[in-house]
C-alpha positions as CSV (number, residue, x, y, z in Angstrom):
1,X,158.5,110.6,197.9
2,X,155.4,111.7,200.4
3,X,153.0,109.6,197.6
4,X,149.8,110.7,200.2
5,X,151.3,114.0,201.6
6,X,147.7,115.9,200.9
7,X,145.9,113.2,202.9
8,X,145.1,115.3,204.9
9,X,143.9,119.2,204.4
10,X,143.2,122.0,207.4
11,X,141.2,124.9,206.3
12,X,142.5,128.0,208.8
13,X,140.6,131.4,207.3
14,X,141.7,131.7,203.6
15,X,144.3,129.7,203.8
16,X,144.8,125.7,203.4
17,X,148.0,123.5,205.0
18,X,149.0,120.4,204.1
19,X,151.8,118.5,206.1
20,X,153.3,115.5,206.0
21,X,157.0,113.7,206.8
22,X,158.3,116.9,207.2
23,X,156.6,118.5,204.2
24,X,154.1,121.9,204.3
25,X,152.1,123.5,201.4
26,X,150.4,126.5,202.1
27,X,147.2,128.1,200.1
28,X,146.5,131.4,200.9
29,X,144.7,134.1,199.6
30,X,145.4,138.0,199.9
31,X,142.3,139.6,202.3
32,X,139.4,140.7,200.0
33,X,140.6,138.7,197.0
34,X,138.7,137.9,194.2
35,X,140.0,136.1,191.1
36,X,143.5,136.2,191.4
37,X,146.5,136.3,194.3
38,X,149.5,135.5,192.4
39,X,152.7,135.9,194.1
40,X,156.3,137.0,192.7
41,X,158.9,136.8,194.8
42,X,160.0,134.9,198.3
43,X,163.1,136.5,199.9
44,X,165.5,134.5,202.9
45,X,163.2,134.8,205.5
46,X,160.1,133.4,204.1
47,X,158.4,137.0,203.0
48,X,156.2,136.8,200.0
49,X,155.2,139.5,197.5
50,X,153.0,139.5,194.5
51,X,149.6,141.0,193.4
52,X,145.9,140.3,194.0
53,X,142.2,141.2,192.1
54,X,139.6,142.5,194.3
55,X,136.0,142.6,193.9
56,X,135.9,145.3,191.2
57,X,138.7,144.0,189.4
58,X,141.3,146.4,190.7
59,X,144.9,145.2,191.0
60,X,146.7,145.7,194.3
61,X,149.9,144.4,196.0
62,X,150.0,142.4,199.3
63,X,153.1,141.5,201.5
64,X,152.7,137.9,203.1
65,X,155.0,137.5,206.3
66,X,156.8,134.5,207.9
67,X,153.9,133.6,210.5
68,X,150.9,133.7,207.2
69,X,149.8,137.8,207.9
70,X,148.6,139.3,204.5
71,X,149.5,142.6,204.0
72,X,147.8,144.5,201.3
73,X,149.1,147.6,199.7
74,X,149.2,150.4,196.9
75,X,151.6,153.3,196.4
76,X,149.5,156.9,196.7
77,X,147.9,157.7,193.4
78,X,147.4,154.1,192.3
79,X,144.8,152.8,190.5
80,X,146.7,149.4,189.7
81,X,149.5,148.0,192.0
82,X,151.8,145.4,190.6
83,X,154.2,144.1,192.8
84,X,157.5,142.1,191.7
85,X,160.2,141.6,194.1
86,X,161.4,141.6,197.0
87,X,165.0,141.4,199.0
88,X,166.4,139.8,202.1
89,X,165.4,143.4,204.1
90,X,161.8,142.8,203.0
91,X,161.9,146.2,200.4
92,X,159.6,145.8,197.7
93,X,159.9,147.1,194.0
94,X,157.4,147.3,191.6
95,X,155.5,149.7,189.9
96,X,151.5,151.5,189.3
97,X,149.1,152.9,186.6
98,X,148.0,156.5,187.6
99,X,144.8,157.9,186.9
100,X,146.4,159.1,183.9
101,X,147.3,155.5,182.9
102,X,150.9,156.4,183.5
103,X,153.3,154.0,185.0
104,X,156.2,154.4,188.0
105,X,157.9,152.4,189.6
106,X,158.3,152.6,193.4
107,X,159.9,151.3,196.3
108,X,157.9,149.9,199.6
109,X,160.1,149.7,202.6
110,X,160.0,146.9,205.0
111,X,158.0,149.3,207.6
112,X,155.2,150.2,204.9
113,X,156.5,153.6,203.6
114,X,156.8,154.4,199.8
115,X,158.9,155.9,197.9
116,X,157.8,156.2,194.0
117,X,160.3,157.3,191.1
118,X,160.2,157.7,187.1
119,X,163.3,157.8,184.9
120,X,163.3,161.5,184.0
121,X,161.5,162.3,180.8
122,X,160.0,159.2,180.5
123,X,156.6,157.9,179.6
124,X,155.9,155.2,182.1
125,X,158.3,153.0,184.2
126,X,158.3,149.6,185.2
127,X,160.3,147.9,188.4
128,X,161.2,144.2,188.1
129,X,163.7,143.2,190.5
130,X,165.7,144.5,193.9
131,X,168.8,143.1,195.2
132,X,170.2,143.6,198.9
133,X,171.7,146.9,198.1
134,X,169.0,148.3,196.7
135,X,169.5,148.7,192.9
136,X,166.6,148.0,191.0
137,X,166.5,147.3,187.2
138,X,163.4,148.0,185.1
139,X,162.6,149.1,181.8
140,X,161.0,152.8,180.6
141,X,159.4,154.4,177.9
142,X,160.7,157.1,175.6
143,X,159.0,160.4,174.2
144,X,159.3,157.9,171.1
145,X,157.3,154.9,172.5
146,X,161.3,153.5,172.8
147,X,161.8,151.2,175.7
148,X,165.1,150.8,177.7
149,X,166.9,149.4,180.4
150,X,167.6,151.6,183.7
151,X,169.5,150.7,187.2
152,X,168.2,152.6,190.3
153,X,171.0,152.9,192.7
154,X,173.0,155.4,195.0
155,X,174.5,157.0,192.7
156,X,171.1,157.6,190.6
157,X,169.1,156.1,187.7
158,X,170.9,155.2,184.6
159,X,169.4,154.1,181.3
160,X,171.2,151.1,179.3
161,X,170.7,149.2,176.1
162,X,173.2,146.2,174.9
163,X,174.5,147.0,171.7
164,X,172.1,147.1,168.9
165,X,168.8,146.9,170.7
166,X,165.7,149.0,169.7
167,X,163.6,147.8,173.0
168,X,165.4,146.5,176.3
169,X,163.8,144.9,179.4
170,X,166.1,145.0,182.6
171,X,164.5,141.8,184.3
172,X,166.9,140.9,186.9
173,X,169.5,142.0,189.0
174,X,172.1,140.4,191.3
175,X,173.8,141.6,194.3
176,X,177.2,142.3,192.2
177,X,175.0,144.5,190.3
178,X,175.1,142.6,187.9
179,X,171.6,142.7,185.2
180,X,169.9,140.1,183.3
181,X,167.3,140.6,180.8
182,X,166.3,140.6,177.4
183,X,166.5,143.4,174.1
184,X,164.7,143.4,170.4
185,X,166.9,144.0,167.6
186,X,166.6,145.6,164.6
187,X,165.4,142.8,162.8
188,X,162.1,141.6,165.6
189,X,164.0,139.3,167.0
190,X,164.5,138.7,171.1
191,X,168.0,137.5,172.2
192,X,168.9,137.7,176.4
193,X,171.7,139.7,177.9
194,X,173.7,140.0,181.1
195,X,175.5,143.5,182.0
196,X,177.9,143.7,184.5
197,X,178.3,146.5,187.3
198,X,180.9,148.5,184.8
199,X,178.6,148.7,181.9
200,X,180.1,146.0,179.7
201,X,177.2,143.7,178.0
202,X,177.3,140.0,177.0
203,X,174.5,138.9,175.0
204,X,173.6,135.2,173.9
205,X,170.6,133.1,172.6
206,X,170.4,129.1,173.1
207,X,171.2,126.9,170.0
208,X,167.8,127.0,168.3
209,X,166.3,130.2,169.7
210,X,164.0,132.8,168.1
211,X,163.1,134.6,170.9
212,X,165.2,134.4,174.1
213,X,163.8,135.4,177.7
214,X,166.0,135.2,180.9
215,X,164.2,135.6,184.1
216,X,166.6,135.6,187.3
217,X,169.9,135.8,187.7
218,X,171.8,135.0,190.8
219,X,174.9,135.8,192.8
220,X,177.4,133.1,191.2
221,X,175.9,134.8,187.7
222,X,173.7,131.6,187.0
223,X,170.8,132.8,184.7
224,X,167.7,131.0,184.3
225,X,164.9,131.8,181.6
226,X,163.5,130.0,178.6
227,X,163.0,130.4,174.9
228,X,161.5,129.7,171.9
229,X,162.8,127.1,169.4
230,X,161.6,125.7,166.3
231,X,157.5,125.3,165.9
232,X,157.4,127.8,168.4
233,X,157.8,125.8,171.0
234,X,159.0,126.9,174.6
235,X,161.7,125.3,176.7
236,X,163.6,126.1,179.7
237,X,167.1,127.1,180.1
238,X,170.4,127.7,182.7
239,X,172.9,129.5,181.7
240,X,176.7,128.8,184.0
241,X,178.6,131.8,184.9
242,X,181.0,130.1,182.2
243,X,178.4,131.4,179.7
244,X,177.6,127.7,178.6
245,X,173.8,127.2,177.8
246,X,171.7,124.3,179.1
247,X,168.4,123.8,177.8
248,X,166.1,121.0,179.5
249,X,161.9,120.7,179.6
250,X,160.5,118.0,182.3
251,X,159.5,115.1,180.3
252,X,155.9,115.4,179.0
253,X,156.0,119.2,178.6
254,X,154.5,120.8,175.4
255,X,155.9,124.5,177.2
256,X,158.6,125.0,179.4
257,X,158.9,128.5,181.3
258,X,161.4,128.6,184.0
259,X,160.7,131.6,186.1
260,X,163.1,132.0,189.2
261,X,167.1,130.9,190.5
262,X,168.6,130.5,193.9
263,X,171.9,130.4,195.3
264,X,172.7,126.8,194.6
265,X,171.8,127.0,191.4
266,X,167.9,125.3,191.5
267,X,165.7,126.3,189.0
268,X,161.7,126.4,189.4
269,X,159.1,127.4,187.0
270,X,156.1,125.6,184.9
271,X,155.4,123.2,182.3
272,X,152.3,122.5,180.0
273,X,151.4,118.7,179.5
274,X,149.9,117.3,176.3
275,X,146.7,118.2,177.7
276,X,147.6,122.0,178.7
277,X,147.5,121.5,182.1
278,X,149.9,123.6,184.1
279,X,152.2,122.0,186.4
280,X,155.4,122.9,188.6
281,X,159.0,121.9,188.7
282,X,162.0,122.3,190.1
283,X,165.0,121.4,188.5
284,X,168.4,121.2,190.7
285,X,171.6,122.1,189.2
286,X,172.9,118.4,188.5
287,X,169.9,118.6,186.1
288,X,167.1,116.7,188.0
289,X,163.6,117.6,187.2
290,X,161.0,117.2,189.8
291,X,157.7,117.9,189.5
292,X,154.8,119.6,191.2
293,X,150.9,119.5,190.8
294,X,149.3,121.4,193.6
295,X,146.0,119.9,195.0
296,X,143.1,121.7,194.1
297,X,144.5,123.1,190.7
298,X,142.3,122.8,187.8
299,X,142.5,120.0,184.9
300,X,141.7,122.9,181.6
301,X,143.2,124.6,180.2
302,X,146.0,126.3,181.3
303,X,144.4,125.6,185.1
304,X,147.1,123.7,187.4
305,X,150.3,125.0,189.3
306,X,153.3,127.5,188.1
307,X,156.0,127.9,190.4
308,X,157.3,131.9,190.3
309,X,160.3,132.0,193.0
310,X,162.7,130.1,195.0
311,X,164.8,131.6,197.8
312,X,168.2,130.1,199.4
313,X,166.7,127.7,201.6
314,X,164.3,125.6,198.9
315,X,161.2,127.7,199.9
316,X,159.4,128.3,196.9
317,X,156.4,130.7,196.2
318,X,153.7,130.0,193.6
319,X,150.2,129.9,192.3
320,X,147.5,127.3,191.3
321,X,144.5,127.9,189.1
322,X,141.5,126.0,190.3
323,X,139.0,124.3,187.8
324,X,136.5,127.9,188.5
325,X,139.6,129.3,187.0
326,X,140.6,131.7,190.3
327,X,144.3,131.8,191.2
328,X,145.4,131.1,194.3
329,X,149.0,131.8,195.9
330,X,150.7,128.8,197.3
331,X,154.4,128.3,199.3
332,X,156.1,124.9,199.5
333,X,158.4,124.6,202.0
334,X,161.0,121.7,202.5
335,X,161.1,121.2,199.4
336,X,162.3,117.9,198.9
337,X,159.3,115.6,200.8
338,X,157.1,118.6,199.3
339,X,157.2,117.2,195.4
340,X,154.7,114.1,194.1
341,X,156.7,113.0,190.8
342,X,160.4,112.3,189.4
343,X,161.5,112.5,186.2
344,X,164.5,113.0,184.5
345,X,163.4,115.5,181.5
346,X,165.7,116.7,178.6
């Protein structure tokens, strides 16, 4: 493990490298941030997306490309960006508040143009993931303040809900088209669900869950997401393509969120500590946890480092809050050398 990795820092513009044995962390920040550059999503090649506070508090997206240019960005009419995924051709999804406080989702292509869309009748819709085709899955508003799940694709938008739901959130989707997310039931309680490209639902919980979040699913049908169990207390989880359910939290975590999955199955996220400090981790799929504290994250609370999204070759996007409490985006690359701390969790 690279014990002294962040020896040595370079400070290039807004943003901060660290390398060592093979190892980089980047800090960056999008151009005219103030507050907050949080990123969401790294595709193949290295692109990041995410969202970024200016001066007057306004919310914008930014596109960060493989040699470190920030790009920012809002769809026409916005008056708060929020960007949340991209794919492997560099097409963002997401969606904006109009000046009528209205939400849409859109779609920004890879050359900068934008295309913005609403399921029809709706009150406000919200984006959350693209795959390689194109679909996009989301959730929307009814005249009746009723949310449901919708898939964007080429043969149109199409609004879903897994049997006996009364809210649905479409949170990811796979390039099978195949949709992960999560749905309320009658009786206030949250359970997660994956449909498949025909229509047909699964849902599940983990053993001991009250409230169950999936995140990102990905092409072998892996899902990643966490939960809440008894005491209200959050804690990761992977479920196989099998549909078997494993739950794990690094060890010393109070809260467990596990917020992205790649291709072989290697889960990042966040973790509290019994001081509410944030840290990373990634956890590979033979279950071990390694963990992540970026430098120059905070020691409050609920400053430190939250990893959001990992792509096929390790790279992984993120954020750290510093102890003035401004977020700052972050990419590890190789990650292996990049982590400071072992553990096995449970």
């Amino acid at each position: 493990m690279c014990k002294s990795i962040f020896a040595c820092l370079l400070l290039v513009a807004s943003t901060t490298f660290a390398q060592s044995n093979g190892c980089r962390f980047v800090s960056f920040n999008a151009p005219g941030a103030v507050g907050l550059t949080q990123p969401s999503g790294i595709n193949n090649a290295g692109t990041i997306t995410g969202t970024f506070t200016d001066a007057s508090d306004v919310l914008h997206g930014f596109v960060r490309d493989v040699q470190g240019t920030i790009t920012p960005f809002d769809p026409p009419g916005s008056t708060k960006t929020f960007a949340n995924s991209i794919n492997n051709f560099g097409v963002i999804t997401g969606y904006f508040t109009d000046a009528s406080k209205l939400n849409h989702g859109f779609v920004r292509s890879a050359f900068g143009t934008f295309t913005d869309f609403d399921f029809p009748d709706s009150i406000g819709t919200q984006a959350n993931s693209i795959n390689d085709l194109g679909a996009i899955t989301g959730t929307y508003g009814d005249i009746a303040s009723i949310f449901h799940g919708f898939v964007r694709d080429q043969s149109g938008i199409h609004a879903f809900d897994p049997p006996g739901s009364v809210n649905t959130n479409g949170q990811s989707i796979n390039d099978l088209g195949n949709i992960t997310g999560s749905y309320l039931d009658s009786s206030g309680l949250t359970h997660g669900f994956v449909r498949d490209k025909r229509g047909d639902f699964q849902t599940f919980d983990p053993p001991g869950s009250t409230s169950t979040s999936p995140t990102d699913t990905n092409d072998m049908g892996m899902i990643a997401g966490w939960f809440i169990g008894p005491n209200f207390i959050f804690h990761g989880f992977v479920r196989n393509e099998q549909g078997t359910i494993t739950t794990f939290d690094p060890t010393g975590s109070t809260l467990t969120v596990a917020s992205s999955i790649n291709a072989d199955g290697t889960v990042v996220g966040y973790f509290a500590d019994g001081s509410d400090v944030l840290h990373g981790f990634v956890r590979v799929q033979q279950g071990r946890i390694t963990n992540f504290s970026a430098p120059g994250g905070g020691s409050g609370f609920f400053q430190g480092t939250g990893l959001a999204s990992i792509n096929a070759v390790g790279d992984v996007a993120g954020y750290y809050i510093d102890n003035n409490n401004v977020t700052h985006g972050l990419l590890l690359q190789k990650l292996d050398p990049c982590v400071e701390s072992e553990a096995s969790g449970r």
